[in-house]
N, CA and C of each residue as an Amber inpcrd file, in Angstrom:
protein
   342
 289.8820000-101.3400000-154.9500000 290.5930000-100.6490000-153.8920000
 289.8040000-100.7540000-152.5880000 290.7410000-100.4200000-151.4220000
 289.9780000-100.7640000-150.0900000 289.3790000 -99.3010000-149.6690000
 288.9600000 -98.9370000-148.6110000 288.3510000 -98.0470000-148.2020000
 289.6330000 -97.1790000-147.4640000 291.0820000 -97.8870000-147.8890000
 292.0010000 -97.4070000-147.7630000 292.6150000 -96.6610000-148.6830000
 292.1050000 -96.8600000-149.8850000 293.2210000 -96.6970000-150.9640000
 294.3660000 -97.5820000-151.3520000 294.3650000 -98.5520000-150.4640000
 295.5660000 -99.0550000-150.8150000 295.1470000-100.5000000-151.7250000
 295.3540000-101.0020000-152.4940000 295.0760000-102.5020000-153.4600000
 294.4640000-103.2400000-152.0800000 293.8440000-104.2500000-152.8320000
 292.9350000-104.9630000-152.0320000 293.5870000-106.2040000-152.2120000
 294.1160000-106.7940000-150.9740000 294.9580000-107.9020000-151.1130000
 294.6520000-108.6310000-149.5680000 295.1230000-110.1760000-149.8270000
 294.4030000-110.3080000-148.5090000 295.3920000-109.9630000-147.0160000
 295.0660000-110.0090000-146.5580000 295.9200000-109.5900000-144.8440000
 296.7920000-110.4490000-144.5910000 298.3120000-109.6660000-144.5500000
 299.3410000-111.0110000-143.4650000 298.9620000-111.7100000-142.4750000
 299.6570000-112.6040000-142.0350000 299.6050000-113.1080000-140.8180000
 299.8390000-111.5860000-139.9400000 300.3550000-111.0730000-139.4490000
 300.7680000-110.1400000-138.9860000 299.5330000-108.8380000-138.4920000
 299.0400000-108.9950000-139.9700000 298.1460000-107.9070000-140.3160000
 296.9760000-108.2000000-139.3770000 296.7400000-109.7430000-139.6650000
 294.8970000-110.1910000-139.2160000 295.4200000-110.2350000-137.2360000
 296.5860000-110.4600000-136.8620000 296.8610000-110.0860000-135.4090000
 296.4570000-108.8230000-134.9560000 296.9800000-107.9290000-135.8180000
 296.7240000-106.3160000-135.3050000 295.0880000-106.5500000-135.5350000
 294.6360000-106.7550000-136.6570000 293.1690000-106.2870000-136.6620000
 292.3450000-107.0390000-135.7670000 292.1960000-107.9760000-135.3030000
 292.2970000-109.2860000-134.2920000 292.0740000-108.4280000-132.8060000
 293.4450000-108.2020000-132.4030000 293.8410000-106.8550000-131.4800000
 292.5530000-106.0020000-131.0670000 293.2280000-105.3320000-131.7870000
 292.3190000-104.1830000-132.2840000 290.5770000-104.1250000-132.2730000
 289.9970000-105.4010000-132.3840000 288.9920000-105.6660000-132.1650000
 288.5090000-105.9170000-130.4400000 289.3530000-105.6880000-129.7790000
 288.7730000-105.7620000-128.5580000 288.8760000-104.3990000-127.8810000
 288.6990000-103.4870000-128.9410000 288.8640000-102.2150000-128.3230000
 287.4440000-100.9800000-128.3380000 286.7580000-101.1540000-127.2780000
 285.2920000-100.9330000-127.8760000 285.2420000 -99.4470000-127.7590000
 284.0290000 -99.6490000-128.5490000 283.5250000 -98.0400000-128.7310000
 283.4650000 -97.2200000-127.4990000 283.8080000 -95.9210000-128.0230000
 283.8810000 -95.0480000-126.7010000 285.4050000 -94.9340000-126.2210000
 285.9100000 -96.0350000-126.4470000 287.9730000 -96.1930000-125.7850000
 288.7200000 -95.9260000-127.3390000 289.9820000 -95.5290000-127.0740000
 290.6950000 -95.4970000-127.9970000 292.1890000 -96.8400000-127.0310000
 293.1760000 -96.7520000-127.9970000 294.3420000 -97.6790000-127.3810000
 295.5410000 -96.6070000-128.2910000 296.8960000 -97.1010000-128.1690000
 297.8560000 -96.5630000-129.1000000 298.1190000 -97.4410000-129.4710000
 298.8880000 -96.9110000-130.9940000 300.0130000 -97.8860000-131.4720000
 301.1730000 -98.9240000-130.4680000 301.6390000 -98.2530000-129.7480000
 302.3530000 -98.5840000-128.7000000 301.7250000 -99.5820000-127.7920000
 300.4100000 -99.4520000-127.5530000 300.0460000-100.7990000-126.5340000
 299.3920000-101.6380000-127.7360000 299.1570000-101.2480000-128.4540000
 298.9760000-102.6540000-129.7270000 300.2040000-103.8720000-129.6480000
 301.2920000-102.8060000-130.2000000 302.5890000-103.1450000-130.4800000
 302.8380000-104.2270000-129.5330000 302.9950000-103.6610000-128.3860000
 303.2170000-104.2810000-126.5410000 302.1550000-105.8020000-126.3860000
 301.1170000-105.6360000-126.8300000 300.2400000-106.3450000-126.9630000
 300.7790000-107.9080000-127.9530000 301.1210000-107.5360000-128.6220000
 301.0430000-108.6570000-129.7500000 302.1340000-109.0170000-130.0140000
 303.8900000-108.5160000-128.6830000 304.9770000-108.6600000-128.4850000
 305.7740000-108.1590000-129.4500000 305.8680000-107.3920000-130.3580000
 305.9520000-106.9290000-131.7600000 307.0890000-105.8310000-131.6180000
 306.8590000-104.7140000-130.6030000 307.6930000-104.0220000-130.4770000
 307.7500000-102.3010000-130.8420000 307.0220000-102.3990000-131.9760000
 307.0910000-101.3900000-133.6640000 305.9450000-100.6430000-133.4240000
 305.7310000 -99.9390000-132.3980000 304.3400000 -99.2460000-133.4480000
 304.6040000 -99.0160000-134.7370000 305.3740000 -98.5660000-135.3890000
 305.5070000 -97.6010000-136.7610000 305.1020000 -99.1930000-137.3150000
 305.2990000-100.6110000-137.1540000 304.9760000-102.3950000-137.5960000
 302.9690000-101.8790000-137.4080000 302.4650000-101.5340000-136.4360000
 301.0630000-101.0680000-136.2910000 300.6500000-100.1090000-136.9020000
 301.3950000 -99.1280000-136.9800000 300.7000000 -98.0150000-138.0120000
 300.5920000 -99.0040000-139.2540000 301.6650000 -99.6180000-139.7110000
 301.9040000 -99.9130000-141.5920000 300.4310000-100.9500000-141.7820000
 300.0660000-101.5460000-140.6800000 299.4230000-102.9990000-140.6040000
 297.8470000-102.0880000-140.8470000 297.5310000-100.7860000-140.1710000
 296.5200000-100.3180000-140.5130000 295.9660000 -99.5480000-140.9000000
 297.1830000 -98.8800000-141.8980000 297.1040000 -98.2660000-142.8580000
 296.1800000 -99.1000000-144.1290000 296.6310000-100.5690000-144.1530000
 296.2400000-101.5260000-145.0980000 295.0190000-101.7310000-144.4960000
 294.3840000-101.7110000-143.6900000 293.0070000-102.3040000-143.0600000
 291.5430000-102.2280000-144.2560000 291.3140000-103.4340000-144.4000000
 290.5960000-103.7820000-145.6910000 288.8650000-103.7060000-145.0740000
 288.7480000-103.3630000-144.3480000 287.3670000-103.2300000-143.6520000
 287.1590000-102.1050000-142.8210000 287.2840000-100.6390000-142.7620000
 287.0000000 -99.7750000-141.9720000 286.0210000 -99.6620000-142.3070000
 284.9560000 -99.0170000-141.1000000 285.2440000 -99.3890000-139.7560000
 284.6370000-100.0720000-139.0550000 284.2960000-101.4750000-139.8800000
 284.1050000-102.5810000-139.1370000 285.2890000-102.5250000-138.0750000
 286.5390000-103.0720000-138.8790000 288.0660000-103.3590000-137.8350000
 288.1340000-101.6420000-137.5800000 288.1830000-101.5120000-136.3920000
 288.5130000 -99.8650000-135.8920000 289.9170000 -99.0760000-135.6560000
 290.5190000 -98.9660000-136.6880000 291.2710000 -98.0720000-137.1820000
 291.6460000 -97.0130000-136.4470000 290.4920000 -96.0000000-136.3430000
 289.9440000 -94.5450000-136.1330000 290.2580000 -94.7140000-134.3110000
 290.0280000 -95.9900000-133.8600000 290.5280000 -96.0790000-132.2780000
 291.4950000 -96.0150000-131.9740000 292.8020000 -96.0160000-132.8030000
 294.0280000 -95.9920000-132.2920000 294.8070000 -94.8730000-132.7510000
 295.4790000 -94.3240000-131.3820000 295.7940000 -92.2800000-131.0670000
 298.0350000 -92.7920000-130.8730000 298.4090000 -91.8930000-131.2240000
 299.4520000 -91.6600000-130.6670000 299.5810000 -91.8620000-128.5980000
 300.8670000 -92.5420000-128.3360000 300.8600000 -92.1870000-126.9990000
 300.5700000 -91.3850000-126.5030000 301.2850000 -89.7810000-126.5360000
 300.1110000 -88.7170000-126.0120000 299.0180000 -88.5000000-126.1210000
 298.0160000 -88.8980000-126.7650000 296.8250000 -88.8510000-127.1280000
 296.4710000 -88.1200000-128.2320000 297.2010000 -87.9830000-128.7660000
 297.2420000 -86.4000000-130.2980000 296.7020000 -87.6450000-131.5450000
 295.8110000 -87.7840000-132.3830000 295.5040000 -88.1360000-133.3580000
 296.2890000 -88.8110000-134.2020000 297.3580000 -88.7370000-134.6200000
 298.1400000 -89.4020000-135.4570000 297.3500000 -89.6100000-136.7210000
 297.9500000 -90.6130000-137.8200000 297.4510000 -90.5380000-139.3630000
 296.1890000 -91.4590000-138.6830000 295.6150000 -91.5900000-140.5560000
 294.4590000 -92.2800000-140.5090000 294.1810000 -92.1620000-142.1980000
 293.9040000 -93.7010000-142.3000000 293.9030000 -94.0100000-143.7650000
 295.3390000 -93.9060000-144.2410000 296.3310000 -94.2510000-143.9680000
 297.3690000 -93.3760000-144.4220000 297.9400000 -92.3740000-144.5550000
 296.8760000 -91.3040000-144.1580000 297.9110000 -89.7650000-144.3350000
 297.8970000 -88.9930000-143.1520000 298.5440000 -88.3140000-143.6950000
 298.8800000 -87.0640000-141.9560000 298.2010000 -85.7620000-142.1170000
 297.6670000 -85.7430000-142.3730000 297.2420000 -84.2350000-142.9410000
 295.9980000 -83.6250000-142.1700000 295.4430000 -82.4010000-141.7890000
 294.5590000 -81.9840000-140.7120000 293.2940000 -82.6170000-141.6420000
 293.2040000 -82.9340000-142.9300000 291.4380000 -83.3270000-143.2350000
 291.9460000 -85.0050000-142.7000000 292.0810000 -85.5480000-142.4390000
 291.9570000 -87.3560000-142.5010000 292.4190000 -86.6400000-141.0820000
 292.8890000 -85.9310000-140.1560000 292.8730000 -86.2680000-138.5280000
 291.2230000 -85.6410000-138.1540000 290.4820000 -84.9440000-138.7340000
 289.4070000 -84.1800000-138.2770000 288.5080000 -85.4030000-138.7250000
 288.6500000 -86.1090000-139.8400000 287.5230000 -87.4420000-139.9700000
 287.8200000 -88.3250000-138.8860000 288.8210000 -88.7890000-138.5450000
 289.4720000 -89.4740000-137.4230000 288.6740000 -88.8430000-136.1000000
 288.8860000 -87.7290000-136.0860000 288.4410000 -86.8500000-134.7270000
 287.0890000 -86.8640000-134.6910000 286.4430000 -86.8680000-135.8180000
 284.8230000 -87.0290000-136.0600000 284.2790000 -88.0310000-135.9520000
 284.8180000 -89.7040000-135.8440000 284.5730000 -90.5120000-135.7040000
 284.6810000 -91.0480000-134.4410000 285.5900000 -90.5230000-133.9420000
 285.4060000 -90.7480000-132.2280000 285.1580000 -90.2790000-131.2100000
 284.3100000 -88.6740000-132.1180000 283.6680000 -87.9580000-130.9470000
 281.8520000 -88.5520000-131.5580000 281.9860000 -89.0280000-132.4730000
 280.5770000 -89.5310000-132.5940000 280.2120000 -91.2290000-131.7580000
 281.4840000 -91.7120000-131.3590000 281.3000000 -92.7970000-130.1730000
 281.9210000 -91.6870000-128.9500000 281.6660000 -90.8680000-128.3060000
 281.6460000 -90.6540000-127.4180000 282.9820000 -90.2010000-126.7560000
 284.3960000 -89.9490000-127.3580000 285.5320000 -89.7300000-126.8450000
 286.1860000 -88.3750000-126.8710000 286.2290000 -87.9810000-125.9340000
 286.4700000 -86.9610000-125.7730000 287.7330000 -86.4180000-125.7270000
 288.2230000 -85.3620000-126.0400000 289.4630000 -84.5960000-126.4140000
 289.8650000 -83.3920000-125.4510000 290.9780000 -82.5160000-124.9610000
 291.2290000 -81.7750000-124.2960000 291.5070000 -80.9300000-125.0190000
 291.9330000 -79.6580000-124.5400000 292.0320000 -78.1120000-125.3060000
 293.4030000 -78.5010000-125.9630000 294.1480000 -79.0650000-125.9130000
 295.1660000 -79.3410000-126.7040000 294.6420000 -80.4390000-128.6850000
 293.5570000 -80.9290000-128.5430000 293.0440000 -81.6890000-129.1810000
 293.5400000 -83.1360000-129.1360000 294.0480000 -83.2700000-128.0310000
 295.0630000 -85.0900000-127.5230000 293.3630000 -85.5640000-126.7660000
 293.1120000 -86.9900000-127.3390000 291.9990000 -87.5950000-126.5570000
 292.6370000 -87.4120000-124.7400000 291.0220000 -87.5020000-124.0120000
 291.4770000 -87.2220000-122.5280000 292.1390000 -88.6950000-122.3120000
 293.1640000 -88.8460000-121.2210000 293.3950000 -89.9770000-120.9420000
 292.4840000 -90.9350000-120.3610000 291.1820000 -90.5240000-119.6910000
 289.9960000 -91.8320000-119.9960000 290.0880000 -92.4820000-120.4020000
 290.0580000 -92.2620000-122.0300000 289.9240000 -92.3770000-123.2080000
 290.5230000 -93.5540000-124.1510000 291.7190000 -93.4340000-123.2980000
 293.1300000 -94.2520000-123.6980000 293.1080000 -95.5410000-123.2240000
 293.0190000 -96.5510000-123.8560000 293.0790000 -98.0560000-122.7150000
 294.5310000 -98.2080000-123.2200000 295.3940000 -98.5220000-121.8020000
 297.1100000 -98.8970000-121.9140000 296.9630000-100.1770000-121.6910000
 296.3760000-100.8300000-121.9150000 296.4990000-102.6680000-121.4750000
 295.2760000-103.3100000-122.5020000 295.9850000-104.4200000-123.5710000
 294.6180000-104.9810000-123.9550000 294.8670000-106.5290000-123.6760000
């Protein structure tokens, strides 16, 4: 199993784009699903969530960097639930990203263009 839970299989074409992506998103920044999506002409975030949900290398490939458009946490590893958004949240306040009283990363934070 991956560090996902999910079977360990190798990556779509599709998949190694997002993670690909996704790799130019450095520590300290987060991006959304949505400028992934935009990015790689695709369309789908919900096509970006599914792609890294499967991510067979966290957190080499950085996962934990990508927030909902508003900046609110969204899943991670697959689930939605407040323990996997607070590991999420713990991982990117330990590179440096900071969050507002609402708990949405600040828009700093957010790169809209990759």
């Amino acid at each position: 199993m991956s560090p996902t839970n999910q079977p360990t299989k190798a990556p779509t074409a599709f998949q190694r784009r997002v993670f690909e992506a996704l790799s130019s998103v450095p520590r300290g920044k987060t991006t959304t699903y949505g400028t992934l999506a935009n990015a790689l002409g695709c369309g789908s975030a919900r096509a970006i969530g599914q792609a890294l949900r499967r991510n067979p290398d966290a957190p080499r490939i950085p996962c934990h960097r990508v927030v909902r458009n508003d900046g609110s946490i969204g899943g991670f590893f697959g689930e939605n639930d407040p323990a996997a958004a607070a590991k999420k949240r713990a991982l990117l306040e330990t590179e440096g990203v900071a969050f507002d009283g609402a708990g949405c990363v600040e828009e700093t934070f957010i790169l809209r263009q990759l």
